[in-house]
BADRENMAR-362694 format. One line per field, with one value per residue: x, y, z of N, C-alpha, C, O in turn; residue in one letter; chain. Coordinates in nm, 4 decimals, always signed. Layout:
N
nX	[X; ...]
nY	[Y; ...]
nZ	[Z; ...]
caX	[X; ...]
caY	[Y; ...]
caZ	[Z; ...]
cX	[X; ...]
cY	[Y; ...]
cZ	[Z; ...]
oX	[X; ...]
oY	[Y; ...]
oZ	[Z; ...]
type	[a; ...]
mol	[A; ...]
This chain:
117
nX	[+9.2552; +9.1021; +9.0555; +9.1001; +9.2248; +9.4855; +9.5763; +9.5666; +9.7413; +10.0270; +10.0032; +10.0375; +10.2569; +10.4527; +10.4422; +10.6306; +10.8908; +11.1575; +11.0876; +10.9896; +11.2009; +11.3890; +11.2645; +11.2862; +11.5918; +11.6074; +11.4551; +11.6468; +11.7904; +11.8859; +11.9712; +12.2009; +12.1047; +12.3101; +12.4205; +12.2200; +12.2028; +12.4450; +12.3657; +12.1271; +12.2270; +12.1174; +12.0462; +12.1492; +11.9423; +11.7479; +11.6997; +11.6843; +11.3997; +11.2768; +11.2420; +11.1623; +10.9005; +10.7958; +10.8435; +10.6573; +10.4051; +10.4189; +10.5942; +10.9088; +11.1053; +11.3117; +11.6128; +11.8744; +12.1804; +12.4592; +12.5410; +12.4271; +12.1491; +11.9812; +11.8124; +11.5054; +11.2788; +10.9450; +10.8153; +10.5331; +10.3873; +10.4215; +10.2873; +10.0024; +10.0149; +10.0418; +9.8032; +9.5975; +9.6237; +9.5477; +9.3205; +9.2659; +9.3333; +9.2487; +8.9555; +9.0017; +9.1058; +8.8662; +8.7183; +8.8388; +8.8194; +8.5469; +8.5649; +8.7429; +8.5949; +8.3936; +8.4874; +8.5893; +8.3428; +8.2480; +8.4000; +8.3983; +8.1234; +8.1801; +8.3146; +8.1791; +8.0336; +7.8430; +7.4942; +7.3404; +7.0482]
nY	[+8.7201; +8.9136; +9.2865; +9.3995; +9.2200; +9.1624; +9.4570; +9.3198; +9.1513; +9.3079; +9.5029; +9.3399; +9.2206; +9.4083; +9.5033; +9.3713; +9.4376; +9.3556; +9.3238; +9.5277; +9.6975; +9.6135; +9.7003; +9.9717; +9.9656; +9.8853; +10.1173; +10.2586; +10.1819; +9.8727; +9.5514; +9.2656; +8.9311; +8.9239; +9.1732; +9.2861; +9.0834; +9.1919; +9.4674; +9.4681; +9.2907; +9.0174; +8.6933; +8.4900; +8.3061; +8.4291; +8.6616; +8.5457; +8.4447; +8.6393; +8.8048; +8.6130; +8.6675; +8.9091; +8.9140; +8.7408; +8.9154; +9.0874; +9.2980; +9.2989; +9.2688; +8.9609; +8.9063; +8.7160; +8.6788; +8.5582; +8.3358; +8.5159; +8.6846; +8.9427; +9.1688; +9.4434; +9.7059; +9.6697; +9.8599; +9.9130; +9.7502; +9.9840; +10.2065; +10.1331; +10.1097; +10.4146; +10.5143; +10.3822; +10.5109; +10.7522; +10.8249; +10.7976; +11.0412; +11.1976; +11.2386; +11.3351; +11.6082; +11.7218; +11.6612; +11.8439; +12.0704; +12.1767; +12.2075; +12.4230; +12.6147; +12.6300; +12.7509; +12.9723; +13.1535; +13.1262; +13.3032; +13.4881; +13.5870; +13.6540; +13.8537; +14.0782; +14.3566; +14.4882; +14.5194; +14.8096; +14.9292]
nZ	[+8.4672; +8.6666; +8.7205; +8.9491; +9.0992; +8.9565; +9.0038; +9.3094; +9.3034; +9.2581; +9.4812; +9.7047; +9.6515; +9.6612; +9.9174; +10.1068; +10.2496; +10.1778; +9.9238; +9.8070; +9.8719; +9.6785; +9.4211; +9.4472; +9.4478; +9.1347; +9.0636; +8.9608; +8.7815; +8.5657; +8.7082; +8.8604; +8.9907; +9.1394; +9.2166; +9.3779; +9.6184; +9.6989; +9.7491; +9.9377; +10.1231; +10.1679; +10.1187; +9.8195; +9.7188; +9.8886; +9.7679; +9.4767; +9.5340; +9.5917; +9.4027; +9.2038; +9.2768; +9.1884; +8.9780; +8.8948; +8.9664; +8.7600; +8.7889; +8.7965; +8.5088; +8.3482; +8.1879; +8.0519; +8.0627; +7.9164; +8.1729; +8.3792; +8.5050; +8.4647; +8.6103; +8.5483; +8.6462; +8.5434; +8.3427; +8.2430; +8.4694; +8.6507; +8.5978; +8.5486; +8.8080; +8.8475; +8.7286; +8.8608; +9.1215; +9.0208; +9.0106; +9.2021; +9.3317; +9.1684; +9.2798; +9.5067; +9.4678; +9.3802; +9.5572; +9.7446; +9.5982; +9.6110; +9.9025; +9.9103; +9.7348; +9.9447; +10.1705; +10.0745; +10.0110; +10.2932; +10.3722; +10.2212; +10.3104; +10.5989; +10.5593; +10.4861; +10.4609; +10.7768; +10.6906; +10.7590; +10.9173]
caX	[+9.2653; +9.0395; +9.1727; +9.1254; +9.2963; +9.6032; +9.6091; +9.5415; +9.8909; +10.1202; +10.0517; +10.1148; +10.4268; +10.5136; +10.3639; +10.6820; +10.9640; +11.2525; +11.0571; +10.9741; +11.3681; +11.4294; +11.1795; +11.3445; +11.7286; +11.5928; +11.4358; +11.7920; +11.8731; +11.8897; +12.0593; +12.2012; +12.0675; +12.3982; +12.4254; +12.1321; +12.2469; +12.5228; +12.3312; +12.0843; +12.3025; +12.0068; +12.0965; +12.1055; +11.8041; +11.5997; +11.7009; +11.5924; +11.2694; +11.1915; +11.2309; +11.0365; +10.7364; +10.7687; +10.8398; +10.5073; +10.3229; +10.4636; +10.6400; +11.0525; +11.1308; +11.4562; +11.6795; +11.9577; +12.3012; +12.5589; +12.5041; +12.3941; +12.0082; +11.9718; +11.6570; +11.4964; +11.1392; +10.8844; +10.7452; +10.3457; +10.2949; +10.4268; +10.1787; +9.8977; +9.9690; +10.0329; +9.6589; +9.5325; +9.6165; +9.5429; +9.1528; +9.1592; +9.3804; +9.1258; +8.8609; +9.0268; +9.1385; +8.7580; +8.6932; +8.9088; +8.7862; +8.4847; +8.5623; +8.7771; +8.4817; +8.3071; +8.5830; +8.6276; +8.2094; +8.2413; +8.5166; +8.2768; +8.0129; +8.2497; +8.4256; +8.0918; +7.9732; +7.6887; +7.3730; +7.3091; +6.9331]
caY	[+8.7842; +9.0828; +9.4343; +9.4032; +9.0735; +9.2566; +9.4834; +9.3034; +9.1091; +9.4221; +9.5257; +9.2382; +9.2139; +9.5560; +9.4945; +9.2926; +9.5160; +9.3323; +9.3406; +9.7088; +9.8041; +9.5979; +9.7660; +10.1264; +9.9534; +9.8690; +10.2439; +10.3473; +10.0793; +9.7067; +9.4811; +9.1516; +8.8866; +8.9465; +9.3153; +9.3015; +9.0939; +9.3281; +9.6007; +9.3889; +9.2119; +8.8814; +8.5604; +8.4774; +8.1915; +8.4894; +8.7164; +8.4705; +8.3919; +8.7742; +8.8428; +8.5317; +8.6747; +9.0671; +8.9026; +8.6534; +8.9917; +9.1475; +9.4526; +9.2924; +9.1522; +8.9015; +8.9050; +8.6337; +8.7039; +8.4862; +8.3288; +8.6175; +8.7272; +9.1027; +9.2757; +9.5415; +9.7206; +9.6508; +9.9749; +9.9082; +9.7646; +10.1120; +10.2768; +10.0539; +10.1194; +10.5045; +10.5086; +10.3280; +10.6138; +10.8790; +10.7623; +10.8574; +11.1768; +11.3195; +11.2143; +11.4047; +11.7205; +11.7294; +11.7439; +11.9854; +12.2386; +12.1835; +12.2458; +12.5234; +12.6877; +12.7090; +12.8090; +13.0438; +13.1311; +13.1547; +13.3921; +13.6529; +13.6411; +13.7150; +13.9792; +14.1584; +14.4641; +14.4591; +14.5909; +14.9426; +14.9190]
caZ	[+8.5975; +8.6660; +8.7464; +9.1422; +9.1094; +8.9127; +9.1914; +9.4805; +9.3031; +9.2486; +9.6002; +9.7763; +9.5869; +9.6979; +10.0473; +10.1356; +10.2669; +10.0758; +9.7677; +9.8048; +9.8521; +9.5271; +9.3563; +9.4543; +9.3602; +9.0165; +8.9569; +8.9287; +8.6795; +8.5988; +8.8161; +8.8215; +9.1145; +9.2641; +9.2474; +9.4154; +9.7019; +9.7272; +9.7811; +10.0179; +10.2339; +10.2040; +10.0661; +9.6736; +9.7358; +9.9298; +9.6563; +9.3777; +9.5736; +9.6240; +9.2248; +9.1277; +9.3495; +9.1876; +8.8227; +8.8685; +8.9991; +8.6652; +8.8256; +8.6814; +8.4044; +8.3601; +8.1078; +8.1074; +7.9665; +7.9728; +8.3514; +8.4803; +8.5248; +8.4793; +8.6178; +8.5845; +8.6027; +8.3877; +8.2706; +8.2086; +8.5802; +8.7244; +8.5065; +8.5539; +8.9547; +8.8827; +8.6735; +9.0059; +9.2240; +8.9298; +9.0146; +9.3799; +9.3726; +9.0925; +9.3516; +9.6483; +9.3798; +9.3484; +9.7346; +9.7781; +9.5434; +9.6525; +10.0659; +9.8872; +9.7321; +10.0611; +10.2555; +10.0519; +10.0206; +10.4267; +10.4140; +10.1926; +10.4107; +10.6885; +10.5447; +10.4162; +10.5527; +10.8174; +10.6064; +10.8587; +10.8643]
cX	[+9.1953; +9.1454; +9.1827; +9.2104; +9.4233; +9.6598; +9.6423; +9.7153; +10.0222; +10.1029; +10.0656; +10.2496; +10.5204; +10.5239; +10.5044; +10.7949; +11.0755; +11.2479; +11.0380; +11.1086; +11.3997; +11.3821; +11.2929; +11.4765; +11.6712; +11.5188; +11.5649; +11.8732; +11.8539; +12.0063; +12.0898; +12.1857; +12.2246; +12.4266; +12.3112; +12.1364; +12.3168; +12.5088; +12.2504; +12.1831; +12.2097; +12.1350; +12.0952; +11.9988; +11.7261; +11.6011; +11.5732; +11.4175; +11.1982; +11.1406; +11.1366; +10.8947; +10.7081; +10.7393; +10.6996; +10.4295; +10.3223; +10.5519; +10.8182; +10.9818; +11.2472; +11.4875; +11.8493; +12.0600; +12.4434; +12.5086; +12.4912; +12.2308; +12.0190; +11.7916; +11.6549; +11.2924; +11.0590; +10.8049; +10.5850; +10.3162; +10.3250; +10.3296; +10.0677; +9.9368; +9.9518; +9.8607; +9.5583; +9.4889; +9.5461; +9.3889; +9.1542; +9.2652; +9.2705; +8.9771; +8.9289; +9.0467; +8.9790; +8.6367; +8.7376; +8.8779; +8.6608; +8.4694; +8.6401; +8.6931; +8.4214; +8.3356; +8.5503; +8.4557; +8.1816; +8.3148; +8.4451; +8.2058; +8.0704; +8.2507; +8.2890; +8.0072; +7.8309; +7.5909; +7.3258; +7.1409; +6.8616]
cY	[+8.9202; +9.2078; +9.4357; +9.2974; +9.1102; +9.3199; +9.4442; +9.1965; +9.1411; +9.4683; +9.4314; +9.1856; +9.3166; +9.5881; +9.4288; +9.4160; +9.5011; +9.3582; +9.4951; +9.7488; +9.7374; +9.6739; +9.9202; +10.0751; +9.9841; +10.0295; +10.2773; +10.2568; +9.9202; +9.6991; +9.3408; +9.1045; +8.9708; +9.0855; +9.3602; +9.2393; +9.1401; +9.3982; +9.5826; +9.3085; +9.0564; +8.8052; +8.5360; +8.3648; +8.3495; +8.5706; +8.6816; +8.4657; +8.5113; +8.8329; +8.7763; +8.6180; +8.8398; +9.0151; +8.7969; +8.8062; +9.1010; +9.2951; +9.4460; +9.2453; +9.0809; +8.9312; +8.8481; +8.6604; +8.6424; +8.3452; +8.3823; +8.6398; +8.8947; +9.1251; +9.3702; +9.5763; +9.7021; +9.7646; +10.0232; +9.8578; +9.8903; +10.1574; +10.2372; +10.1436; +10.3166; +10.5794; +10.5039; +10.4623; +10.7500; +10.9382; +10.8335; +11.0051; +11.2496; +11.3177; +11.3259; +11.5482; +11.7688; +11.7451; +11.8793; +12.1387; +12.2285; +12.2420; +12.4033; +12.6802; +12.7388; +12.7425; +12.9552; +13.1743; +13.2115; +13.2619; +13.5401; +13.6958; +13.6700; +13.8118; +14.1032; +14.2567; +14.4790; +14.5561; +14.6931; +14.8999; +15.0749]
cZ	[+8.5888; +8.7102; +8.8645; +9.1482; +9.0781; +9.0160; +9.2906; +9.4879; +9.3447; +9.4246; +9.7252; +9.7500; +9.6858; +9.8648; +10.1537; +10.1416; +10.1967; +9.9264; +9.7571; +9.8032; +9.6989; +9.4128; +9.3284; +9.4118; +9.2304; +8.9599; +8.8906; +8.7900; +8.6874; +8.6628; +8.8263; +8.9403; +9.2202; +9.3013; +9.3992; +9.5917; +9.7512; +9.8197; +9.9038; +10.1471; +10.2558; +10.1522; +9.9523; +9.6754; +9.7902; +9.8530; +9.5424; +9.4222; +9.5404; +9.4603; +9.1237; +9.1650; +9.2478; +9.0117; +8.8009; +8.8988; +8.8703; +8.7072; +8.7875; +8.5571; +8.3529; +8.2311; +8.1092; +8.0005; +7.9995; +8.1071; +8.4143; +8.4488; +8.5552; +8.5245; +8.6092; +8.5675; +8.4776; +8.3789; +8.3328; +8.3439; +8.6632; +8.6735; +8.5370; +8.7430; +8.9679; +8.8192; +8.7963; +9.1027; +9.2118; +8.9617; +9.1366; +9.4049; +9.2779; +9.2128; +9.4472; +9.6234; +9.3925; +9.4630; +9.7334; +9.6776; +9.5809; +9.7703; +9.9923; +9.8652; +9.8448; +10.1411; +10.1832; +10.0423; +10.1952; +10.4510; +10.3493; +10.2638; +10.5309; +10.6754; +10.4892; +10.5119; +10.6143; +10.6876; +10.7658; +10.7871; +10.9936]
oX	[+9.2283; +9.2674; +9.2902; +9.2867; +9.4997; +9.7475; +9.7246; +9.7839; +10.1035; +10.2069; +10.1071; +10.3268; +10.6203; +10.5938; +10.4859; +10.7950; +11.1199; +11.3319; +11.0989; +11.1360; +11.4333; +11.4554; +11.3526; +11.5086; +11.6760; +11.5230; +11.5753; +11.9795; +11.8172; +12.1009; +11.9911; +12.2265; +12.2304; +12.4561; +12.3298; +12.0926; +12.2933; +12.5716; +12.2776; +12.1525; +12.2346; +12.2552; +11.9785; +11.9833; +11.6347; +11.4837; +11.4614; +11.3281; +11.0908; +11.0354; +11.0711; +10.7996; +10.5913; +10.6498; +10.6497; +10.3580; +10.2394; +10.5552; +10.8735; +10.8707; +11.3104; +11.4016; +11.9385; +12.0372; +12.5189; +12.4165; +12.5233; +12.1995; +12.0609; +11.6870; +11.7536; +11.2074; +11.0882; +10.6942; +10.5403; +10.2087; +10.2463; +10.2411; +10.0000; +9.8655; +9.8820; +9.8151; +9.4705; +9.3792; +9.5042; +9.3479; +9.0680; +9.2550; +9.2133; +8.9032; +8.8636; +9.0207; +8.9768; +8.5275; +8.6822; +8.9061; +8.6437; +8.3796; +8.5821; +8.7022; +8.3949; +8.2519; +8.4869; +8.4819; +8.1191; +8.2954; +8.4380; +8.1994; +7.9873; +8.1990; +8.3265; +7.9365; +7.7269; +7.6358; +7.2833; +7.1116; +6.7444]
oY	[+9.0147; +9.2134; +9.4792; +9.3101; +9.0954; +9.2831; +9.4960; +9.1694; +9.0796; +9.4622; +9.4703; +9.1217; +9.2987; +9.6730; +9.4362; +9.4935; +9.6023; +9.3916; +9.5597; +9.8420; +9.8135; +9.7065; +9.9566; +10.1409; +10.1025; +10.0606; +10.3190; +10.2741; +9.8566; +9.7762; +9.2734; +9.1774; +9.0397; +9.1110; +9.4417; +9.3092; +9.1562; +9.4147; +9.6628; +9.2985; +8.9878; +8.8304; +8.5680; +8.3461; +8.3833; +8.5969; +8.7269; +8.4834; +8.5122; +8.8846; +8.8177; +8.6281; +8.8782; +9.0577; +8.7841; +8.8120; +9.1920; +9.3893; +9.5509; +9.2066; +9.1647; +8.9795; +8.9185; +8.6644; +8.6756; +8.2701; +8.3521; +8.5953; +8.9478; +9.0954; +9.4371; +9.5091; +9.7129; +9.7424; +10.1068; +9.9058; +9.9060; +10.1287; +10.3360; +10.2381; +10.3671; +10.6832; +10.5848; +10.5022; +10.8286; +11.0531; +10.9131; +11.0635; +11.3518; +11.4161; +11.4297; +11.6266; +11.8879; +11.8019; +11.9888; +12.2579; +12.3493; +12.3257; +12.5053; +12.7897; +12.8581; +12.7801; +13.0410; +13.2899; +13.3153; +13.3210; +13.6525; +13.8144; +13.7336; +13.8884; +14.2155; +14.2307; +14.4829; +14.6448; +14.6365; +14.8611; +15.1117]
oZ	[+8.5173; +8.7253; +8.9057; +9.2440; +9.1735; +9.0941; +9.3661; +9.5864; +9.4137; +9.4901; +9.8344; +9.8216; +9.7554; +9.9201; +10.2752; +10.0460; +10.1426; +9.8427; +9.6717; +9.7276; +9.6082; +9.3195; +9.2271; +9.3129; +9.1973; +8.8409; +8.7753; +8.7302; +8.7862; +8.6789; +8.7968; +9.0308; +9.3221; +9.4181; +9.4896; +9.6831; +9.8709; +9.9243; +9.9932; +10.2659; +10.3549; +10.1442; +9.9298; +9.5548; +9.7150; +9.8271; +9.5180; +9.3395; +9.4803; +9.4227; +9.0280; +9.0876; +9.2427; +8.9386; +8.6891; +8.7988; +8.8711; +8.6280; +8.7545; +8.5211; +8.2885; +8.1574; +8.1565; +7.8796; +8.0909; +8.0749; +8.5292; +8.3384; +8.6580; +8.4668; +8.6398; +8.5091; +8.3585; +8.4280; +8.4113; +8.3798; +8.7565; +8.7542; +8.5654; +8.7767; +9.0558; +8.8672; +8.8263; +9.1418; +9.2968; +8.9455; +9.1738; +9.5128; +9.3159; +9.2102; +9.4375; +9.7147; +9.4237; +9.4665; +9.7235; +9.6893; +9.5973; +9.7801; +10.0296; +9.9208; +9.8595; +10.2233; +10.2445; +10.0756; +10.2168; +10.5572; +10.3991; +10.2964; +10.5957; +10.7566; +10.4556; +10.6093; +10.5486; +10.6150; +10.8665; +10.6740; +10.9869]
type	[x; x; x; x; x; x; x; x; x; x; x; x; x; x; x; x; x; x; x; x; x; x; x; x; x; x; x; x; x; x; x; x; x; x; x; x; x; x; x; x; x; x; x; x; x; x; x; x; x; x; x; x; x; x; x; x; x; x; x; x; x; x; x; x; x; x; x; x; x; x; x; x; x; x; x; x; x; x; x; x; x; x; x; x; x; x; x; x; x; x; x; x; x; x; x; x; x; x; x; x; x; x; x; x; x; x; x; x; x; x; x; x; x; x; x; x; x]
mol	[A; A; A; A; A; A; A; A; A; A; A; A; A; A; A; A; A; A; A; A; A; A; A; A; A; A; A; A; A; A; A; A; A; A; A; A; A; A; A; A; A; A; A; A; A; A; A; A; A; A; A; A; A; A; A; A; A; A; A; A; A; A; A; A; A; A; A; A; A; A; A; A; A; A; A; A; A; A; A; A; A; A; A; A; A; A; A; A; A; A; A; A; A; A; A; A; A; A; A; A; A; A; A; A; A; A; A; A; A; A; A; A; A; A; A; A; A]
């Protein structure tokens, strides 16, 4: 799978409003399916469904104990998505001192005393 392909996984995962609140439960900690409906108010089938789709996109990872299914984040695709972003805020950091510069450039030649001739 290429790296846009990775991507274009993780945020379609994420893209999904149920899966996005699971996401934010599980920062706070693992969770077991049912905790999870709990906290959700869904169904344990739309649960399960929503977890298969985040744990195929790699963003859980299960861990079965007993008869219970614990989730929780998997680490390396936060990282991988916070890398992603790392790319276009250094890009926009790099505008901005730039427009800064000539703001700031415009603001000399303002402030600079006519030349009396």
């Amino acid at each position: 799978m290429s790296y846009i392909q990775y991507m274009n996984t993780i945020f379609s995962a994420l893209a999904e409003p149920h899966r996005l609140r699971m996401v934010e439960l599980l920062r706070d900690g693992p969770l077991t399916v049912g905790e999870i409906v709990d906290r959700l108010g869904l169904s344990q089938p739309q649960v399960s469904k929503h977890l298969r789709v985040l744990s195929e996109a790699g963003l859980v990872e299960v861990q079965p104990i007993a008869n219970r299914r614990v989730y929780k984040l998997r680490p390396q695709s936060l990282q991988d998505i916070e890398n992603w972003l790392g790319s276009f805020r250094r890009l926009w950091e790099t505008r901005f001192d730039r427009m800064e510069a000539y703001i700031e450039a415009l603001q000399a030649k303002e402030n600079k005393p006519a030349d009396p001739k």
